[in-house]
VOPAGU-2260 file (C-alpha; in pm, 1 decimal, decimal comma):
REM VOPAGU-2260
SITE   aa  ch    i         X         Y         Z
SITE  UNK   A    0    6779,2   11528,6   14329,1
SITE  UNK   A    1    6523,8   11832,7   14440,9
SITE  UNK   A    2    6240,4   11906,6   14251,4
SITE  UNK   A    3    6418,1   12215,2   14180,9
SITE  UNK   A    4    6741,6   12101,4   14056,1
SITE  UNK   A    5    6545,3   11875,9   13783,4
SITE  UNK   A    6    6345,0   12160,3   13694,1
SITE  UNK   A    7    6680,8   12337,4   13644,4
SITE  UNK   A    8    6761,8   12105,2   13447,2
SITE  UNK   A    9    6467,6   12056,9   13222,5
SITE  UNK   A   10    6491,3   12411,0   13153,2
SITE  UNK   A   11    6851,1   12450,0   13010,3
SITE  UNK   A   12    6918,8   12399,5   12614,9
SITE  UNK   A   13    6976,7   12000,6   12474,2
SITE  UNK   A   14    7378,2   12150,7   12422,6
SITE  UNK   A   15    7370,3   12170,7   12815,9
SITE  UNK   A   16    7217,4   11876,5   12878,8
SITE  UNK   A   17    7401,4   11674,9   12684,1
SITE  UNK   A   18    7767,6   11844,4   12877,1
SITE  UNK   A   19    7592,0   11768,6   13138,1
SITE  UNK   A   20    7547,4   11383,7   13078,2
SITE  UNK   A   21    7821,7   11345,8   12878,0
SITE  UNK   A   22    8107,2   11600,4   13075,7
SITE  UNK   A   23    8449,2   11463,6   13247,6
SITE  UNK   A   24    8663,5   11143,9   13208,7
SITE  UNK   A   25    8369,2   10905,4   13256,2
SITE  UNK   A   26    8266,2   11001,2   12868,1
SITE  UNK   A   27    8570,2   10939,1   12760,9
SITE  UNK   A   28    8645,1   10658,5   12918,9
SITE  UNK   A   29    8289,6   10575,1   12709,2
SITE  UNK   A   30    8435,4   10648,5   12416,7
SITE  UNK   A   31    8779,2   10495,0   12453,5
SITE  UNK   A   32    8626,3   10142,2   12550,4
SITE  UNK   A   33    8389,1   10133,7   12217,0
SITE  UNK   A   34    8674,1   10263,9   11977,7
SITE  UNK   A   35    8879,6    9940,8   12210,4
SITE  UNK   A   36    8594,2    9701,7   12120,8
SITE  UNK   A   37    8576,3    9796,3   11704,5
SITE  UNK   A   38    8967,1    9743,3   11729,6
SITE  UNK   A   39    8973,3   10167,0   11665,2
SITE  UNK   A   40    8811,7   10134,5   11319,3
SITE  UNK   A   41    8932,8   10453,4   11143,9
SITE  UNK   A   42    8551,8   10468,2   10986,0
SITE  UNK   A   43    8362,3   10504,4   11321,0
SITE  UNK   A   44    8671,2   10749,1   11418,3
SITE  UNK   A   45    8622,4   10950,4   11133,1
SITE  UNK   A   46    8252,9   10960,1   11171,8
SITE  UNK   A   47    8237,4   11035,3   11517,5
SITE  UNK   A   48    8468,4   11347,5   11535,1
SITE  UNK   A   49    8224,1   11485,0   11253,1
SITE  UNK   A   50    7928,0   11481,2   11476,8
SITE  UNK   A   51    7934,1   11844,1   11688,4
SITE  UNK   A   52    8268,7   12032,1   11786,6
SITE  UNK   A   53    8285,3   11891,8   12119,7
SITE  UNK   A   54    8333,0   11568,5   11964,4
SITE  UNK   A   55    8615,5   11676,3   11758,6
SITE  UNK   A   56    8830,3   11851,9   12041,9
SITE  UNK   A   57    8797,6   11514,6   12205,1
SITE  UNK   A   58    8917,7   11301,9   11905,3
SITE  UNK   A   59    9227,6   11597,2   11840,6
SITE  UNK   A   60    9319,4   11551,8   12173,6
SITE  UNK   A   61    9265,3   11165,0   12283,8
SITE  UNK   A   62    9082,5   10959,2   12023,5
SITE  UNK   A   63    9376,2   11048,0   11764,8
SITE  UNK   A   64    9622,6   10966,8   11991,2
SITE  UNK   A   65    9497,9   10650,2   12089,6
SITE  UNK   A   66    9441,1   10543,6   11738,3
SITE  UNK   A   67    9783,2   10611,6   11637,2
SITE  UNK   A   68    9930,3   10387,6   11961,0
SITE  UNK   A   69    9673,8   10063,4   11849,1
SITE  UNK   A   70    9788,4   10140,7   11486,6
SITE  UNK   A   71   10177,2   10135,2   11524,8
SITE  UNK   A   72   10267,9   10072,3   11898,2
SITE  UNK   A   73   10644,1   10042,1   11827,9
SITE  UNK   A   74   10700,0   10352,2   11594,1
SITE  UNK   A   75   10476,7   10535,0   11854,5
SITE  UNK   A   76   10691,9   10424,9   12124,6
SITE  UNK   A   77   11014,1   10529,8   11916,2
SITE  UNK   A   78   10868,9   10840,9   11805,5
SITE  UNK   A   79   10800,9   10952,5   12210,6
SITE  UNK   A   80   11031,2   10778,2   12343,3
SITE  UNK   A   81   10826,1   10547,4   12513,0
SITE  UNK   A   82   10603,9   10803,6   12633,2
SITE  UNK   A   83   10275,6   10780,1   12440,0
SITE  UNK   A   84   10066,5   10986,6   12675,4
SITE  UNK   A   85   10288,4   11269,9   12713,2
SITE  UNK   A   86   10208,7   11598,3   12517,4
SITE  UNK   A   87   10297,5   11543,2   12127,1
SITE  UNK   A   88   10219,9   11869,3   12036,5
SITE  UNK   A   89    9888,7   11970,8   11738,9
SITE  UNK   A   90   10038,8   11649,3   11591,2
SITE  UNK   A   91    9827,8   11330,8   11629,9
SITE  UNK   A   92    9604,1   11398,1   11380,2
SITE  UNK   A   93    9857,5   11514,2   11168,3
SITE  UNK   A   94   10009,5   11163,1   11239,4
SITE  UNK   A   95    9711,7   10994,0   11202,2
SITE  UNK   A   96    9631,2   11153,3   10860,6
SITE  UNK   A   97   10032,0   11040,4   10751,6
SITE  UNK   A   98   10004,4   10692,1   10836,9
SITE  UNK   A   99    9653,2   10620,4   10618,6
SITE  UNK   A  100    9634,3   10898,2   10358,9
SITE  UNK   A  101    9884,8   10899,8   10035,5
SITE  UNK   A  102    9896,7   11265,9    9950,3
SITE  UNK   A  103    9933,3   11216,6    9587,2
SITE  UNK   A  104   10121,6   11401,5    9321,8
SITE  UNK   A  105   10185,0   11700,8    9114,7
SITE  UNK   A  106   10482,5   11840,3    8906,8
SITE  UNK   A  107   10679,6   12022,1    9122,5
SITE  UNK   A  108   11027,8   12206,6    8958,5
SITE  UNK   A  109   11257,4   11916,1    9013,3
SITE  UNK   A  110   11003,0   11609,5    8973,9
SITE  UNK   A  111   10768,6   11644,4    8657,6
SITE  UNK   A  112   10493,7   11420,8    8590,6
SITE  UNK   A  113   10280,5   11419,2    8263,5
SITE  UNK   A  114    9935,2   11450,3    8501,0
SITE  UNK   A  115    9844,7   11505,1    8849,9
SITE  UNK   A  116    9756,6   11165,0    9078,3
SITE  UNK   A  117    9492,6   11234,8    9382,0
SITE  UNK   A  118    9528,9   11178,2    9727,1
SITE  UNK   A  119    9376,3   10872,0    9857,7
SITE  UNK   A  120    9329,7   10624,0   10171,4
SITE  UNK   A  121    9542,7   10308,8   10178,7
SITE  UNK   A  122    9437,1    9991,8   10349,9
SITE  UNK   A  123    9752,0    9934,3   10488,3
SITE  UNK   A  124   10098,4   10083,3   10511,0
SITE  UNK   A  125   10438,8    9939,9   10631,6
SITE  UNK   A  126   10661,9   10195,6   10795,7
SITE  UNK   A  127   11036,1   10112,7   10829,7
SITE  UNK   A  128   11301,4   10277,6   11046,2
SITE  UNK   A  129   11558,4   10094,7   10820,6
SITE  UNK   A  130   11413,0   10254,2   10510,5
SITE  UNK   A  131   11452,6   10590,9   10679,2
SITE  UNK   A  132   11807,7   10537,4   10708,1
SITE  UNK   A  133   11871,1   10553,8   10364,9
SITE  UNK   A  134   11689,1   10887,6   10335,2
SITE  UNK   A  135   11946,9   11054,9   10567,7
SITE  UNK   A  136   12281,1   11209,8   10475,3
SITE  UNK   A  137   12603,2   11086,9   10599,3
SITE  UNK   A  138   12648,8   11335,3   10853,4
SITE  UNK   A  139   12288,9   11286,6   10983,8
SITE  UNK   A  140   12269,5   10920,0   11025,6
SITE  UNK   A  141   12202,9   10963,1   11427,3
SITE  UNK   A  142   11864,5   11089,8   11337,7
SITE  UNK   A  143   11545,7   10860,0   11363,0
SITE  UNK   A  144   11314,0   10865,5   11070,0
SITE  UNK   A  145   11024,0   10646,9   10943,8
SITE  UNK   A  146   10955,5   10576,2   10570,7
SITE  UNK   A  147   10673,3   10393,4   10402,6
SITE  UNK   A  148   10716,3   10192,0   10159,2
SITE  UNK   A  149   10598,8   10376,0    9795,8
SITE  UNK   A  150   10230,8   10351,1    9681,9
SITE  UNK   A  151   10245,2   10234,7    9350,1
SITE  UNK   A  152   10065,4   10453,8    9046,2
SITE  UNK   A  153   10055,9   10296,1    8679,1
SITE  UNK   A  154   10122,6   10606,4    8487,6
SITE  UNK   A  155    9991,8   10615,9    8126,6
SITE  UNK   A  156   10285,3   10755,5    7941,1
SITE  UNK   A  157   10606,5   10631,3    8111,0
SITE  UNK   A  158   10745,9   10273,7    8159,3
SITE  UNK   A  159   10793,7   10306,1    8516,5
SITE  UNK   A  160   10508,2   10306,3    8789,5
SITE  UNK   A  161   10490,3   10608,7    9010,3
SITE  UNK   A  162   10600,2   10585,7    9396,7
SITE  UNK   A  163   10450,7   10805,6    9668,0
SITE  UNK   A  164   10615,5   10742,9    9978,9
SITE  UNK   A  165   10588,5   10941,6   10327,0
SITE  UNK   A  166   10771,4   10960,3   10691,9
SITE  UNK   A  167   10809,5   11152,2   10994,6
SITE  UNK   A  168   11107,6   11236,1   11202,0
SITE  UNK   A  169   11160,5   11189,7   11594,5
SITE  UNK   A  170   11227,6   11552,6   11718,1
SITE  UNK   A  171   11280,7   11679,4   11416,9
SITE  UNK   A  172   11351,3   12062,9   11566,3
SITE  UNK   A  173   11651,6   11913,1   11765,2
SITE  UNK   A  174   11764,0   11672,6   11433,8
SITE  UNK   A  175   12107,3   11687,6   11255,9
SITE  UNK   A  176   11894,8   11684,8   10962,5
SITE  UNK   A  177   11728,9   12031,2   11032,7
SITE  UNK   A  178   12051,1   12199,2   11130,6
SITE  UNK   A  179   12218,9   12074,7   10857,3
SITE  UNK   A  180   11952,0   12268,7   10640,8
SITE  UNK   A  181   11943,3   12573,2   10834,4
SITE  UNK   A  182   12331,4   12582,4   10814,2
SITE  UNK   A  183   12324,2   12539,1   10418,7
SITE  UNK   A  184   12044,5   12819,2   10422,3
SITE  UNK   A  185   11834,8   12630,0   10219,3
SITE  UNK   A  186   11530,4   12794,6   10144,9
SITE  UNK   A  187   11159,2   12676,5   10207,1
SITE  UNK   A  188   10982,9   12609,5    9930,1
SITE  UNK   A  189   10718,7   12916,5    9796,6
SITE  UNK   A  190   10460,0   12665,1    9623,2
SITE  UNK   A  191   10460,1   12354,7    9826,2
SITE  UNK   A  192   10300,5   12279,7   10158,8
SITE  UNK   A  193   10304,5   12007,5   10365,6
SITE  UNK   A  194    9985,0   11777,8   10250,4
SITE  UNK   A  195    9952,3   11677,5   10642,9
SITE  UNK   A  196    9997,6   11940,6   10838,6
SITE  UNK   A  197    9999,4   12268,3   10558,1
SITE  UNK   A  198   10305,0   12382,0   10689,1
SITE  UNK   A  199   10621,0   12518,0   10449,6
SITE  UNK   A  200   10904,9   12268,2   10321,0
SITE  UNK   A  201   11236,2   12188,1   10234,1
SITE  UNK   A  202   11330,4   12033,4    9894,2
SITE  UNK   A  203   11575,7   11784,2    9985,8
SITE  UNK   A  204   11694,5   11775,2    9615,9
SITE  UNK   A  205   11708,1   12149,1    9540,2
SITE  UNK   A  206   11926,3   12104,8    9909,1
SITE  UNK   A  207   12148,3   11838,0    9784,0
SITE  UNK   A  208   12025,7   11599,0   10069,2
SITE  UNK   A  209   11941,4   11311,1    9863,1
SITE  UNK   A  210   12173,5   11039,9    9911,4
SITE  UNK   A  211   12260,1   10754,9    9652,9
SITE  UNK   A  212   12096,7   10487,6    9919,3
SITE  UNK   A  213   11750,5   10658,1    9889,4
SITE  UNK   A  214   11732,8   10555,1    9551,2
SITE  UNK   A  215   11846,0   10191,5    9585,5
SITE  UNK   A  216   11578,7   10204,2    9852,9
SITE  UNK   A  217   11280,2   10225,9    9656,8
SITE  UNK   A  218   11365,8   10054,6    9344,6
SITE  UNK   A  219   11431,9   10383,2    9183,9
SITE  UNK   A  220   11680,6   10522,1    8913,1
SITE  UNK   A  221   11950,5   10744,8    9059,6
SITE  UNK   A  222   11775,6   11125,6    9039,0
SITE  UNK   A  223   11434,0   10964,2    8968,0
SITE  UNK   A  224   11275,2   11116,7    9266,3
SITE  UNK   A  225   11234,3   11338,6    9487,0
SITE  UNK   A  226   11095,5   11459,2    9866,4
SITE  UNK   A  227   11030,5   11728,5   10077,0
SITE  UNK   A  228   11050,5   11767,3   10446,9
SITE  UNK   A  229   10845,5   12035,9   10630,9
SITE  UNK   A  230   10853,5   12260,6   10924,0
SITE  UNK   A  231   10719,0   12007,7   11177,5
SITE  UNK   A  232   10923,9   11657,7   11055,8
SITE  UNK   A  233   10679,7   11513,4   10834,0
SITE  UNK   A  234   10875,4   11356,9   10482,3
SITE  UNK   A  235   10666,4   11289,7   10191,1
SITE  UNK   A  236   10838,1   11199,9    9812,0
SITE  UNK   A  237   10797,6   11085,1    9486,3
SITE  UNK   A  238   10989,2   10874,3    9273,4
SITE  UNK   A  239   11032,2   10664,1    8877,2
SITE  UNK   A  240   10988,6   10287,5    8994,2
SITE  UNK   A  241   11214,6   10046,7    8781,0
SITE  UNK   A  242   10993,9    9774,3    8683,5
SITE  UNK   A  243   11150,4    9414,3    8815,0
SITE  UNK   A  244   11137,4    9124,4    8616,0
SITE  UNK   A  245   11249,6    8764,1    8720,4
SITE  UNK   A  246   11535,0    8762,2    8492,3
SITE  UNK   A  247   11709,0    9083,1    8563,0
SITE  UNK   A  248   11914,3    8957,3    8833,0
SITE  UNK   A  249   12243,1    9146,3    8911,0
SITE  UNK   A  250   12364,7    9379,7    9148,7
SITE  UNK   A  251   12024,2    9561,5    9198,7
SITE  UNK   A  252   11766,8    9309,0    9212,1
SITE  UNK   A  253   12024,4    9188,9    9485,2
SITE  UNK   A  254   12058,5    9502,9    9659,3
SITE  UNK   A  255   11617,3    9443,7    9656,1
SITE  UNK   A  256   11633,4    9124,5    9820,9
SITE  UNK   A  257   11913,2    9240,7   10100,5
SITE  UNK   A  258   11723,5    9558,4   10220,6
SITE  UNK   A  259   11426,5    9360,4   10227,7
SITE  UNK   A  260   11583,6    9106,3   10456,3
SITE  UNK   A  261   11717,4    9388,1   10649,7
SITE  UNK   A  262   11352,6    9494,3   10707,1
SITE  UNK   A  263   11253,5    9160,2   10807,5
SITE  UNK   A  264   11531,4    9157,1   11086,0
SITE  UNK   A  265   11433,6    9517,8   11209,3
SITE  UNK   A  266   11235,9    9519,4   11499,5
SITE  UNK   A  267   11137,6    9900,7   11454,4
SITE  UNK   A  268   10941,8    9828,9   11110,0
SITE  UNK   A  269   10519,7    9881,0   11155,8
SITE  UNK   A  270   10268,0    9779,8   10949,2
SITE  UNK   A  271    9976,2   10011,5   10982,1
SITE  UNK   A  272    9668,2    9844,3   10856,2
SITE  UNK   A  273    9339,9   10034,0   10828,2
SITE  UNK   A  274    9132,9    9769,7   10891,0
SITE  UNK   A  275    8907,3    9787,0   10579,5
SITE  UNK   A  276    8860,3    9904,4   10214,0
SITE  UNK   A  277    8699,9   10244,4   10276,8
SITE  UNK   A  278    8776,1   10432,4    9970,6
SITE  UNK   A  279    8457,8   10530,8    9848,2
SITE  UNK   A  280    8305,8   10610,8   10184,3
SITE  UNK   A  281    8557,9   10761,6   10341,1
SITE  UNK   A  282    8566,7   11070,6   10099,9
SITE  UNK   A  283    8233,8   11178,5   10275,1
SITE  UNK   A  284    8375,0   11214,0   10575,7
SITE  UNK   A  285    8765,2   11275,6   10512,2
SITE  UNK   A  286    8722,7   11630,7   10600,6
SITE  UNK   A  287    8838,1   11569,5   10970,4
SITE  UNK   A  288    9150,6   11394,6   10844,8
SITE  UNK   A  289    9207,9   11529,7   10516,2
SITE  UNK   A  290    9180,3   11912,6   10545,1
């Protein structure tokens, strides 16, 4: 290099600099071999896309990604049809933020709850394509969607636990599901928003989209729940959990047992496992994934 170039150089602001020694694929291919090495700890991830904005449009557009393929390689595949690199839209951190973050829960006009539970990061979630069978109506059963199983909440003044369960659809804009809606002119709802993406929602009770099998699903007394779809496919309920003893027996600890076996037999179930107990820590830095 000429004496001139380095004095060049020297001269420019640490911000150039640094896009200078840190510009094309050679960072990121940096980056995507240490996030390999810590097995794409969702800490470090979280951390790092905090740091400056350059940072960040890297981790909306690649590191995001990437995480969600380590995470859940077979839903990924399902979800883009075996396509993982090709354009998935604004929506891998949206995806990110559905597979690690239970949104929580407040009354909403057809689900009451005595008082509000808060968002929070789970250690690990198990998403089922067979569970989001039983979410769709009759008429919509060609669709592909993924449900997690419910994160439990003791609630203080009712017998039953609380269930918080969430999903995402495979192109949702072309789905039965969505047309079906459109062509019952369901309306979005005015007060509730997406908790992943902040876009509007359907009710899919106040559309009379529920179906019996949702219910069996999760352990849940028929009209003890409820969920919403929004705008860009992501599903995200609540429901009453029926509290299971050893000796109730019958037809619907049975029913229990057989959709469990069902999951064990499906080879499109993913358990997404965060790799760590970070729920103190992470709310310091959950404004990348949270917000």
């Amino acid at each position: 290099m000429s004496a001139g170039k380095r004095l060049k150089i020297n001269l420019e602001s640490p911000d150039e600099q640094s896009d200078l020694a840190e510009s094309g694929i050679f960072n990121e291919w940096i980056l995507l071999q240490v996030f390999k090495s810590i097995k794409w700890d969702l800490q470090s991830l979280c951390a790092t896309a905090s740091v400056n904005r350059k940072l960040r449009s890297t981790a909306k557009r690649l590191l995001w990604r990437e995480l969600c393929v380590y995470r859940a390689p077979r839903m990924l595949a399902e979800l883009t049809n075996g396509a993982p690199n090709a354009p998935f839209g604004d929506s891998w951190l949206f995806l990110a933020k559905l597979m690690f973050y239970c949104c929580g829960c407040e009354s909403t006009r057809n689900f009451k709850v005595n008082q509000p539970f808060a968002g929070h990061f789970v250690e690990t979630s198990r998403f089922s394509k067979t569970s989001g069978r039983s979410f769709l109506a009759k008429t919509c059963q060609a669709d592909l969607v993924y449900v997690s199983d419910p994160c439990e909440h003791h609630s203080r003044d009712n017998e039953d636990d609380l269930g918080i369960y969430r999903g995402v659809f495979k192109g949702f804009m072309k789905s039965r599901t969505r047309a079906l809606l459109i062509r019952r002119r369901a309306e979005l709802e005015k007060r509730v928003r997406c908790p992943y993406c902040g876009f509007r929602v359907w009710s899919m009770n106040s559309a009379g989209l529920i179906p019996k099998s949702a219910s069996r699903r999760l352990g849940s007394r028929e009209g003890g729940l409820e969920y919403f779809v929004c705008l860009n496919g992501h599903l995200f309920g609540t429901c009453w959990l029926v509290p299971l003893s050893s000796d109730e027996g019958g037809e619907e600890a049975g029913g229990v047992v057989a959709d469990a076996k069902d999951d064990e037999e499906d080879d499109g179930e993913n358990d997404v496992d965060a790799n760590g107990d970070y729920d103190g820590s992470w709310r310091s830095m959950s404004k990348e994934v949270v917000s």
